[in-house]
C-alpha positions in Angstrom: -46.7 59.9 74.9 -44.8 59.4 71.5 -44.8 56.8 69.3 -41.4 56.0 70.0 -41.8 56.1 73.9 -44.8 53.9 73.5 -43.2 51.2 71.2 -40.2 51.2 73.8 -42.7 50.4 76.6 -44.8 47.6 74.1 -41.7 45.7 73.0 -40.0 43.1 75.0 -39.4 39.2 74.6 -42.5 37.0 74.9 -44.7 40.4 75.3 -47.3 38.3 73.8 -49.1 35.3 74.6 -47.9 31.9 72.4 -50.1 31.4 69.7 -51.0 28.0 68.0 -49.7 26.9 64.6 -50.5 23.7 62.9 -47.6 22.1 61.3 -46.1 18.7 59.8 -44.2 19.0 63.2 -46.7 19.3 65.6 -48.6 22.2 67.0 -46.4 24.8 67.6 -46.2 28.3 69.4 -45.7 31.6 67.5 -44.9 34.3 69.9 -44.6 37.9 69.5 -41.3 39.3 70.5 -41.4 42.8 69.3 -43.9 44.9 68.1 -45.0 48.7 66.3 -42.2 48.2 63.9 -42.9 50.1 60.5 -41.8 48.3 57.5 -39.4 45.7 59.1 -36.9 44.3 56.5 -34.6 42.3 58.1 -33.6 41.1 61.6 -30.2 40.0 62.9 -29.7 38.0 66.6 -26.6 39.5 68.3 -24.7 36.9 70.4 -25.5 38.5 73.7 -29.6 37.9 73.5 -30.1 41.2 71.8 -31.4 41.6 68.3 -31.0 44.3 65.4 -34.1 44.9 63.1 -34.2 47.4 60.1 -37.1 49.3 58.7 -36.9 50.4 55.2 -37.9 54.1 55.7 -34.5 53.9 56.9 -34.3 53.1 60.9 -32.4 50.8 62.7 -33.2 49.4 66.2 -31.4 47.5 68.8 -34.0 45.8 70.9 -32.1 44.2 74.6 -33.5 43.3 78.1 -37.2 44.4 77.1 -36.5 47.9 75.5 -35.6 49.8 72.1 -33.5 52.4 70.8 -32.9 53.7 67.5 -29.1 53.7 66.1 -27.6 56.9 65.4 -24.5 57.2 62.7 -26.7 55.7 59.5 -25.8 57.5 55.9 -28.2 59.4 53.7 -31.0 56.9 52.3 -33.2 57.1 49.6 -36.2 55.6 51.1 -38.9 55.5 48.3 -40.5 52.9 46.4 -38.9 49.4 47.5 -35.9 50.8 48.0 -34.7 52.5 51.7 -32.6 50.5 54.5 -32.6 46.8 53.9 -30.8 43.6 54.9 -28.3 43.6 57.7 -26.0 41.2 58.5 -23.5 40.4 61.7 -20.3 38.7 61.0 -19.0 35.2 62.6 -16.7 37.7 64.5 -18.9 40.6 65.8 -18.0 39.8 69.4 -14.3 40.9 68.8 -15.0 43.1 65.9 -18.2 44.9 66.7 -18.5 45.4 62.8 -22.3 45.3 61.5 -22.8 45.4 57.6 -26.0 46.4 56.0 -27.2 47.1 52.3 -29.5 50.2 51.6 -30.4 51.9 48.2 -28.0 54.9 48.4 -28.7 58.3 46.4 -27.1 58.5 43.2 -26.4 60.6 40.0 -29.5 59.9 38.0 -31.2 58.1 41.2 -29.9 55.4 43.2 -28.3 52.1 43.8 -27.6 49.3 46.1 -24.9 49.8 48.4 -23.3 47.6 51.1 -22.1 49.9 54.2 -19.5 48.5 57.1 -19.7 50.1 60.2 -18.9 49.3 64.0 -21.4 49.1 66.7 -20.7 51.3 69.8 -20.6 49.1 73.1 -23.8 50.5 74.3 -25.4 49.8 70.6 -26.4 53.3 70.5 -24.6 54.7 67.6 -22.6 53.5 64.5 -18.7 54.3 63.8 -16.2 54.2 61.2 -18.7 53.6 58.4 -17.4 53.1 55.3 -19.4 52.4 52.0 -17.4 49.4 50.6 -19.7 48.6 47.5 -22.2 50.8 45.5 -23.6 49.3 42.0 -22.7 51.6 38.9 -24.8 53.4 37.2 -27.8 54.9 38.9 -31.3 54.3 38.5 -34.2 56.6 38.5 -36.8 53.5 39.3 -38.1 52.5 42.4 -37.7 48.9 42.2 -35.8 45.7 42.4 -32.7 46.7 44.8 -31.8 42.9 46.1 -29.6 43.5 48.7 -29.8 40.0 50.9 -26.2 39.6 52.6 -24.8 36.5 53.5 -21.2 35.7 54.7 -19.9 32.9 53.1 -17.8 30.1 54.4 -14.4 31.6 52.3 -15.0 34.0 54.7 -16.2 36.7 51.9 -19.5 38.7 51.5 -22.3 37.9 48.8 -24.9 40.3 48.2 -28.0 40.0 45.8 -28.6 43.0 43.3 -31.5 43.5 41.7 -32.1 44.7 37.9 -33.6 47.3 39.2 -36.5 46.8 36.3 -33.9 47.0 33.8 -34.5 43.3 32.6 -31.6 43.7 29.6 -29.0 44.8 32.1 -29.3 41.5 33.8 -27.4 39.9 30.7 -24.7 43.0 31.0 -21.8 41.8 32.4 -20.7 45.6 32.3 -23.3 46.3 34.9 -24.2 44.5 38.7 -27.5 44.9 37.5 -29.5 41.4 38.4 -26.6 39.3 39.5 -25.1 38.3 42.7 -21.7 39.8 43.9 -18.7 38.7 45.9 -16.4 41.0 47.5 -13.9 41.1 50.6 -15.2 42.6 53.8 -13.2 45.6 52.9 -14.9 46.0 49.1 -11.8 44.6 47.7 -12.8 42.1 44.6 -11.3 38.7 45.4 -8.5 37.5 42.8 -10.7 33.9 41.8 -13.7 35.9 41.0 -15.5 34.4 37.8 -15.1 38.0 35.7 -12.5 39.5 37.1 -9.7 39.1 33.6 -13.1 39.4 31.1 -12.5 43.1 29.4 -15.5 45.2 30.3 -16.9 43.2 33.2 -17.9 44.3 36.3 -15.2 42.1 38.7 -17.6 41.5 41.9 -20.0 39.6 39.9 -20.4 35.9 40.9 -23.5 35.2 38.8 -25.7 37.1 36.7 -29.4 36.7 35.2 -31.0 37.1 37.9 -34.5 39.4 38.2 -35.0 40.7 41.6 -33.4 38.4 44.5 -34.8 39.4 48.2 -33.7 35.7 50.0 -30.5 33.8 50.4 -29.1 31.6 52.6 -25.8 28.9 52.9 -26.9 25.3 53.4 -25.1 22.6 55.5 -22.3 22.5 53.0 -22.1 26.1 52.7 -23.4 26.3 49.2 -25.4 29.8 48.3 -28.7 29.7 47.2 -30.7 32.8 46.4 -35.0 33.3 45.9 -36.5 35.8 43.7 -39.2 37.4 42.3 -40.5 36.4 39.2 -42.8 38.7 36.9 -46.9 37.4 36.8 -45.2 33.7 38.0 -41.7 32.5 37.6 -40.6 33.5 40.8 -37.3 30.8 41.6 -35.2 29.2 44.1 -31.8 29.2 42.4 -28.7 27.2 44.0 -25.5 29.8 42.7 -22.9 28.4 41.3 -19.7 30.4 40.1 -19.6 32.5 36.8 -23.1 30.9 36.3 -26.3 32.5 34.0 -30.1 32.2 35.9 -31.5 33.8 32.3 -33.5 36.4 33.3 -35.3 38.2 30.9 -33.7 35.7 27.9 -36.1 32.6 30.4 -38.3 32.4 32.4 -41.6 30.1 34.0 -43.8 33.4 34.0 -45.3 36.2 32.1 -45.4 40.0 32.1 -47.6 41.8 34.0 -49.3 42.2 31.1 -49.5 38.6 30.0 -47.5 39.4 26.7 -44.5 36.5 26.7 -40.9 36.5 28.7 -37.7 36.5 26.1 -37.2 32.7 24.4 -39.2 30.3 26.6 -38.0 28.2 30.0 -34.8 27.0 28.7 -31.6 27.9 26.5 -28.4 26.1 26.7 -25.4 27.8 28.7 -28.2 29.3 31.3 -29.4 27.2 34.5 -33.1 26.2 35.8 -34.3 27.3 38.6 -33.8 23.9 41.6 -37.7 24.9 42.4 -40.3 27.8 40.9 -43.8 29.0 41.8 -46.6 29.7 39.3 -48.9 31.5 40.5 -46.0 34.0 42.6 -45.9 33.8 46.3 -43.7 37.1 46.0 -40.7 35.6 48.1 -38.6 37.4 50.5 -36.3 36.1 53.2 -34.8 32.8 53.2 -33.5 30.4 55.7 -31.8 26.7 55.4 -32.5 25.2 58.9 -29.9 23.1 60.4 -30.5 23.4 64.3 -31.9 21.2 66.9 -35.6 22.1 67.6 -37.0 20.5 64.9 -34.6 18.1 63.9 -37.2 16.7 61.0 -36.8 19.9 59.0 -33.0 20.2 59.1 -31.7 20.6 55.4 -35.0 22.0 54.6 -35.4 26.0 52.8 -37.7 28.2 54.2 -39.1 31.1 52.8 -41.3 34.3 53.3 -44.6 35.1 51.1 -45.2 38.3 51.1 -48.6 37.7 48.5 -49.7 34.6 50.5 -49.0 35.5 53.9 -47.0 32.4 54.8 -43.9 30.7 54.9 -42.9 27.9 52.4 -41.1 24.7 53.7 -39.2 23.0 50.2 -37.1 20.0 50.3 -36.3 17.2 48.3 -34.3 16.3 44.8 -36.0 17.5 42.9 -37.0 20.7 45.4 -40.7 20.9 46.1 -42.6 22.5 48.3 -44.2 20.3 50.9 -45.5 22.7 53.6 -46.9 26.1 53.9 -46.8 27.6 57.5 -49.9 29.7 57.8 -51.8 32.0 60.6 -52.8 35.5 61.0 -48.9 36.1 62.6 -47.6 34.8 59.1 -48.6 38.4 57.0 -46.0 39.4 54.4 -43.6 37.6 55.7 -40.2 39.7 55.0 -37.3 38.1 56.8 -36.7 34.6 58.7 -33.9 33.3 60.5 -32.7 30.5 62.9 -31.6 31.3 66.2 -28.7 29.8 68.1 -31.7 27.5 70.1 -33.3 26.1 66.6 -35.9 28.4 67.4 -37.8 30.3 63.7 -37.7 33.7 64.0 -39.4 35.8 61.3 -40.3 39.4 60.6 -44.3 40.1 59.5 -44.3 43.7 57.5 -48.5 43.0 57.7 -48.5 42.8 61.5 -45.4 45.6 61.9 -43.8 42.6 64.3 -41.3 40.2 65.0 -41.9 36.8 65.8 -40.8 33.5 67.5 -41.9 29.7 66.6 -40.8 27.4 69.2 -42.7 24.4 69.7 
């Protein structure tokens, strides 16, 4: 039996039994859905029950009615390091459009770069069509790290996607480069007339904030206001809330250190460039990022959760200012990568440690 035959045959929805979680909420259940993934990144709910999960080495599965199958039609990857097939993300309109987007670190002159692809999902969600790469950052990179890539639709109806520096830290004060910032562009790549840079000679015109080091969550909250996490260096990892045209600071400030304990740039703070709303010192190493606003847990509404891939939990903030006032922690919780809120209020989240996708109901 192959692997793949035998992960078909493991997965299905609550293959598991429920395990216990202790919470501000209550005891709740954490149940496996899907299992024998490799890598996960990122997992998207499909409005007819199914799901779509990537894994960096560059696969992506639909997973219906108690079975897999990989999707055919994906382009060339360049899977190494941190970089491979990454976040996904399914429009308000997917049921008429059938259009998926995802972000992957494309190959390059010189290396490679985050790119956003648009594609459509066949009706039996077996292969990809009409793909078209509608953003690529300029220039290549030869390193291995710091690609972003979070997707988030926004309310205007137009696509935000985090970039990384790519370990580049001065080319996250470049406005000549997408290095470290967060972009906005039409679902057809198009760069939207209000952009922040779009008349400043020399800058790139999908950038919608810049300064930032390596952001891997973001999410809209009630009003629809875009907040990004990222990754610090040895501490200093933030939750930022984005404005427009705005400077997070990275490398010029920052709450950590190198990895080598020498100092980051100026200090914490330089007018003209924003705190962060929250930061962690030691680093939790955050990735994947959710705003709850459902039903099931009606305490938590308004509250951010995010993924630990250091501490093996997920992190409940709220509050003004934002502090964190919960960690959510069990053996399912390892390197948390992705978590999102189903249509029920239901947490799901994606555990790289346990190669699994998982449910918290209560």
């Amino acid at each position: 039996m192959t692997r793949f035959t035998a992960f078909i045959l493991a997965i299905g929805v609550a293959a598991a039994p429920a395990h216990a979680l202790d919470s501000s909420a209550g005891p709740l259940n954490v149940t496996k859905v899907v299992d024998g993934l490799d890598a996960p990144w990122a997992l998207e709910l499909l409005p007819d029950g199914g799901m779509l999960i990537t894994e960096r080495d560059g696969r992506l599965l639909h997973i219906a009615d108690g079975q897999s199958r990989a999707i055919n039609g994906l382009p060339e990857i360049a899977a190494r390091g941190q970089g491979g097939l990454l976040d996904l993300l399914i429009p308000r309109d997917f049921a008429q459009s059938r259009e998926v987007y995802f972000s992957y670190s494309k190959p390059q002159s010189g290396g490679a770069g985050t790119a956003i692809a648009r594609a459509r999902l066949a009706p039996g969600a077996d292969r990809l069509s009409d793909l078209t790469v509608i953003f690529e950052m300029e220039p290549g990179s030869s390193g291995g790290r710091h690609f972003g890539s979070r997707l988030i639709e926004g309310r205007d109806g137009y696509l935000y996607a985090t970039i990384g520096e790519r370990g580049d830290r001065p080319s996250a004060q470049d406005l000549g480069r997408e290095n470290g910032s967060v972009i906005r562009i039409a679902r057809d790549g198009s760069v939207p007339a209000d952009n922040p840079f779009v008349d400043t000679p020399g800058a790139q015109p999908e950038i919608w904030s810049y300064g930032h080091r390596n952001p891997q969550g973001a999410a809209l909250d009630g009003s629809g206001t875009l907040w990004v996490v990222e990754h610090g260096a040895r501490g200093g990892d933030e939750v930022n809330r984005v404005e427009k045209g705005a400077n997070y600071g990275w490398p010029v400030i920052s709450y950590g250190r190198h990895y080598s304990g020498a100092k980051i740039g100026e200090g914490t703070s330089k007018q003209g460039m924003k705190q962060p709303a929250h930061y962690w010192d030691p680093s939790i190493a955050p990735s994947g990022m959710m705003i709850y606003q459902g039903d099931m847990f009606p305490d938590w509404r308004g509250d951010i959760f995010v993924g630990s891939l250091k501490f093996d939990m997920i992190s409940r903030l709220k509050g003004t200012p934002l502090a964190e006032v919960e960690r959510l922690d069990s053996a399912e919780t390892s390197r948390v990568r992705d978590i999102v809120e189903a249509p029920d209020g239901a947490i799901w989240f994606l555990s790289v440690g346990q190669g699994a996708a998982y449910r918290i109901t209560r």
